[in-house]
N, C-alpha and C positions, 0 to 999 in steps of 0.2 A: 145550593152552593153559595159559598158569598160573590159578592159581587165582583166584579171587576174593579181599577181603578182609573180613573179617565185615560192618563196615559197609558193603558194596556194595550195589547196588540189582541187580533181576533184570537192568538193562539196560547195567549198568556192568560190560561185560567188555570182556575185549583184542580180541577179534575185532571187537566193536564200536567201539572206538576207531582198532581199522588202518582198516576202513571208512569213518568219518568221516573221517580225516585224510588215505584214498586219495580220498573225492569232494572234498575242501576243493582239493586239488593242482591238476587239472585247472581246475576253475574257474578259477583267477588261469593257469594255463599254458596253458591252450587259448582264451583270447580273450587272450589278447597272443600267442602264435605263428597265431591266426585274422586279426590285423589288420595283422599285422607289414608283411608285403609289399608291400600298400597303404597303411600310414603312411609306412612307408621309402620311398615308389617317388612316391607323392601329395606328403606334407607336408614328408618330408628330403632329397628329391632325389638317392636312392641310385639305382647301379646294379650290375652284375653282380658290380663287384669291390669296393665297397663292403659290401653285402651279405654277401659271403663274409667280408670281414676281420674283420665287426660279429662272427657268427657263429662265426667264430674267436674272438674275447675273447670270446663269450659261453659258452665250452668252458672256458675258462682255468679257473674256479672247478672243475669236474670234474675236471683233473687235479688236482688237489689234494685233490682227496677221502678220501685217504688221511690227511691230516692229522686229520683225526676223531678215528681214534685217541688221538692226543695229547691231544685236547678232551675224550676220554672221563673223562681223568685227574680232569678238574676238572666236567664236569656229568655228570647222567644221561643214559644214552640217547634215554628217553620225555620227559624236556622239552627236550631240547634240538630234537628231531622238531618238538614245537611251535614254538620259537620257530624255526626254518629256515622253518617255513612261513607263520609269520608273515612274515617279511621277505622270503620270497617274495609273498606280500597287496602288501606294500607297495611292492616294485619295479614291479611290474604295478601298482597304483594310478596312481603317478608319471609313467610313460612318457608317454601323452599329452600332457602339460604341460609338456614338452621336445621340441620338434620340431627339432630342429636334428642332427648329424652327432656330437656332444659328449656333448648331452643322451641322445639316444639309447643311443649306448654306456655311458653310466655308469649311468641306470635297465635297462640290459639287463644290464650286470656285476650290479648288486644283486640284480636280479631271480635271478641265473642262483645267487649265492650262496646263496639261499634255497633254488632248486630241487634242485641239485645234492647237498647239505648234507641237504632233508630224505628223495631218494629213498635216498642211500648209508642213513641209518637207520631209513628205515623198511621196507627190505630185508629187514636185519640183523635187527628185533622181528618182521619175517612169519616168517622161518625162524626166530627162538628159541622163538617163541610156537604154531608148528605140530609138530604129528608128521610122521615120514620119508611116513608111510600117508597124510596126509591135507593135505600140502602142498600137491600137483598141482590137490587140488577148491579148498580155500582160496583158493592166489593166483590159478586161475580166476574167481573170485567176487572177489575184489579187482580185478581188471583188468576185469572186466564193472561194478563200482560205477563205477570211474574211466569208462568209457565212459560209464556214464549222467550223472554229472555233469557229464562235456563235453558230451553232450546237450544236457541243461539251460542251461548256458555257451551253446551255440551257437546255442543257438532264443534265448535273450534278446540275443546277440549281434546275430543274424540281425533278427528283431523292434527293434532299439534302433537298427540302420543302414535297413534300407528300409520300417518303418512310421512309425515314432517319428521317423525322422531326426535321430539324436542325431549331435552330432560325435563323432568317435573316441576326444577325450579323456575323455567322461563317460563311455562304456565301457568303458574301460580302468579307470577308477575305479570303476564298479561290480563290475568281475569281481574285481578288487584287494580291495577293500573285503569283502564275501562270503568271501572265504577267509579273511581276516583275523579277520572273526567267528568263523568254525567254528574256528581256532586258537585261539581265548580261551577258548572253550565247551570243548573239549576239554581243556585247561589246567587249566579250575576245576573242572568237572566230573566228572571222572575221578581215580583212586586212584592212584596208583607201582605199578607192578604189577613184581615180581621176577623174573626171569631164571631157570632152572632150574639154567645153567651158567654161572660166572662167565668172564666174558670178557677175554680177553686186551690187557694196554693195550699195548700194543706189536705195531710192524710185521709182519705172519706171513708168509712167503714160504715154501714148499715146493713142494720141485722133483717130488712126487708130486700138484702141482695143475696142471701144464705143460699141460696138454690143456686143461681149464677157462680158464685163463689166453689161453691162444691163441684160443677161441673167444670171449670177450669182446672180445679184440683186433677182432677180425675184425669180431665184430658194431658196436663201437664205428665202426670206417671206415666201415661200408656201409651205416650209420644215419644218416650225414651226406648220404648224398643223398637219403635221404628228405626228412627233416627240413629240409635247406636247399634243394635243386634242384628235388624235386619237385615243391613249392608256387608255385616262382620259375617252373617251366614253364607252371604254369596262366596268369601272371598275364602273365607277357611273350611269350609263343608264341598263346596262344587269348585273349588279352584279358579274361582272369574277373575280373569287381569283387570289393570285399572281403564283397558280401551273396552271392556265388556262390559265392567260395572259401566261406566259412561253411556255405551248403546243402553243399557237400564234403564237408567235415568232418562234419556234422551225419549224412551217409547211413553215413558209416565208423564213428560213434558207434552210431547202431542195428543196423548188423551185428554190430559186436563188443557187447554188450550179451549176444546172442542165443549167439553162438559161442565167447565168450571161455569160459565153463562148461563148454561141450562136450570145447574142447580141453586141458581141466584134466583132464577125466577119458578122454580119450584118451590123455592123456598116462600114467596113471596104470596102463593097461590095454596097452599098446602101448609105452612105453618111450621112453625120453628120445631115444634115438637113432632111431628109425624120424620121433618129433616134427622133430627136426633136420633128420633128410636131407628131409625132407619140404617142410619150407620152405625150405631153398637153393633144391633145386629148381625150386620154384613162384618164387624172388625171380632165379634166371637170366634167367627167363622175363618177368617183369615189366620188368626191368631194360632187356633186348632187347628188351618192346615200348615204353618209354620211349622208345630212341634213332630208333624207328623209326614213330612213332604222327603220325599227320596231323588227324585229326578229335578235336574236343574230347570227346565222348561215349565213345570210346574211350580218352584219356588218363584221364580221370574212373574208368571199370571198372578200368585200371591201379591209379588211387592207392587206392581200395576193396580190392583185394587186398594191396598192398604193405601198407596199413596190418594186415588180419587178419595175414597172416604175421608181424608185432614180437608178437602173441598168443603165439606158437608161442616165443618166448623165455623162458617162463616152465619150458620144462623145461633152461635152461641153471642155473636157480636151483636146479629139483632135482634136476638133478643133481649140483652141488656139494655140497648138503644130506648127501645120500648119500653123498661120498667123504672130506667132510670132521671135523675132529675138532668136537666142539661148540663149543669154545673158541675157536676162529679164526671163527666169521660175522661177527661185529660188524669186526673188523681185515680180514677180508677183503673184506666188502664195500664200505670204502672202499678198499683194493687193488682190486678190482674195477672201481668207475669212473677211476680213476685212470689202470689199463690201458685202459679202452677209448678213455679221451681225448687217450692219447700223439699217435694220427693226427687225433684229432678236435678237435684245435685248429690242423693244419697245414693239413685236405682244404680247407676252405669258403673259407679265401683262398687256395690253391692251385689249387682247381679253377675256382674263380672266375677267372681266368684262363685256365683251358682252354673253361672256360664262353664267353668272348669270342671263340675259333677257334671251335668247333661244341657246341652244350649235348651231341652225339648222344656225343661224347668222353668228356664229363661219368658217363654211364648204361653205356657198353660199359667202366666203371672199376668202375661198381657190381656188374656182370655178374661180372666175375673176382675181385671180393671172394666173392661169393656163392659161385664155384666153389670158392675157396682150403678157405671154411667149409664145403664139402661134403665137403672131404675132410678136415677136424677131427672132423667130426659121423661118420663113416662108426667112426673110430677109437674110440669109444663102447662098452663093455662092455656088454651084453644085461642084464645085474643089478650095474652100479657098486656099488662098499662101497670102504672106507678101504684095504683090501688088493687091491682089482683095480679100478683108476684105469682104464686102457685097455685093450683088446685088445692091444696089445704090449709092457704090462709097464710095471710104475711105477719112477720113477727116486726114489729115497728110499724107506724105509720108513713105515710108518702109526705113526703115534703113537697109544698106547693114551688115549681120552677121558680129560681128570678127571673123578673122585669128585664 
């Protein structure tokens, strides 16, 4: 981690600032994608292919994520992180108070600006600010904070619609509002904290990241049925209200809480690739019982595993970490979402369409994504480093780190 700065406090470090800023995210993301389905379907009169198109423009900001870079030129990493997530706060605020098909799409575009913008750097500060040894435990413990604070998100969500009986819009503005705070706090709070390796402002493409590259692809496609069909199954196939969908989420929040640690140091002990094959696997299998699941209790055990297996993503991080020069994270992690949203602003209005012939077409697409990425993850070196990218052989040579 980097250092401290003389005037810091014990509790003013970077680990403690990725944490804040990973529980501040979910809050404002996970009660607007908890309510989504049921505002769009309740108050804007969406349907299958509506939905998918929202979905689509709400990916737009993601491929573009690479444009960061550029942005690099003129702010900081660490504020700019803040201010993304502030206006991530305040898309999710807004939404409510736009019920219409218009309204909708433009506080989801803002929204999605925000989201998109602060995960590409707050990536980029987890791997500058971790060691190769101690990345796998770290972003384990990041990805289990983010679960608790969707927790939290989801029991007030849950509590704010079937005790309280708020309407949707004051929810949206509180989950909005809450992240928005923890960005200000973290802003004034906190020191600049310096980078160990200066980072590169311009585009990094190497053709000795091809294996990395392809598996982000892959994950970016087969992320979009989670994200948009699986949710859409609960609501239009088994009739889940938006306080059911929320207990959902809420029971996938306490698993990964518990698991998401584990599988950091699984990772860590067992290798990026055994992590990989291991979740295609298990997401073939989910995917197959998606197209084929009749009773709601069993759709629900589906969406609880699909969601642990996005856990098991976290050794695609390090595995990069591992192959790549210090100087490309920051450039490649907006390369990174950028890749994985080439498909993922065409699948949710595309499939939204196939969604209209049979949703079951919809999930046996997600299946042979999962396969494609079975045989990316298989390709995986037992001990990656800068000179042995894959089991058959890197295309380009390794560029020695800067000083």
């Amino acid at each position: 981690m980097s250092d401290m700065t003389p005037q810091a406090k014990s509790w003013q470090r970077p680990e403690v600032l990725l944490i804040l800023m990973a529980i501040a995210m979910p809050i404002s993301f996970f009660t607007w994608m908890a309510l989504l389905n049921n505002f769009a379907i309740e108050e804007a009169g969406f349907d299958g292919i509506k939905i998918g198109i929202l979905q689509s423009l709400r990916e737009i900001p993601g491929f573009f994520s690479f444009a960061v870079v550029f942005l690099l030129i003129l702010f900081r990493e660490q504020p700019f992180a803040m201010v993304s997530l502030l206006i991530l706060g305040i898309g999710t605020a807004l939404t409510g108070f736009f019920p219409s098909t218009y309204g909708l799409i433009l506080t989801t575009f803002l929204m999605s600006i925000g989201f998109h913008y602060y995960e590409t750097l707050h990536q980029s500060l987890s791997l500058q600010w971790t060691t190769k040894d101690e990345a796998p435990v770290v972003l384990g413990k990041l990805v289990s904070a983010k679960s608790f604070a969707s927790l939290f998100s989801l029991v007030l969500v849950y509590l704010a619609l079937d005790l309280a009986e708020l309407p949707m819009k004051w929810v949206y503005l509180i989950g909005g509002g809450i992240s928005m705070i923890i960005a200000v706090f973290c802003w004034m709070a906190f020191p600049r904290y310096e980078s160990k390796v200066k980072q590169s402002k311009k585009i990094v493409l190497r053709s000795r990241y091809w294996l990395w590259y392809a598996l982000v692809f892959m994950s970016g496609a087969r992320r979009q049925i989670f994200v948009v069909f699986a949710g859409f199954l609960m609501v239009e196939k088994f009739g889940f209200s938006a306080a059911e969908v929320t207990q959902m989420y809420i029971i996938n929040m306490i698993v990964t809480i518990y698991v998401a640690p584990k599988i950091g140091r699984m990772i860590k002990r067992f290798g990026e690739r055994n992590a990989l094959v291991l979740e295609y696997v298990g997401l073939i299998l989910v995917f197959m019982g998606y197209a084929f699941v009749e009773a709601s209790w069993m759709a629900v055990c589906l969406f609880v595993l699909d969601h642990v297996f996005f856990a098991m993503a976290i050794a695609q991080k390090t595995y990069f970490q591992k192959i790549a020069n210090p100087e490309d994270i920051a450039s490649s992690s907006g390369v990174s979402f950028t890749i994985s949203h080439i498909v993922a602003v065409v699948i949710p209005a595309a499939f939204g369409f196939l969604w209209m012939m049979s949703p079951s077409y919809v999930f046996f697409a997600g299946a042979a994504m999962a396969g494609v990425s079975l045989v990316f993850a298989a390709l995986i070196p037992r001990d990656p480093s800068p000179e042995h990218t894959t089991i058959i052989g890197n295309f380009g040579t390794a560029v020695k780190p800067a000083e």
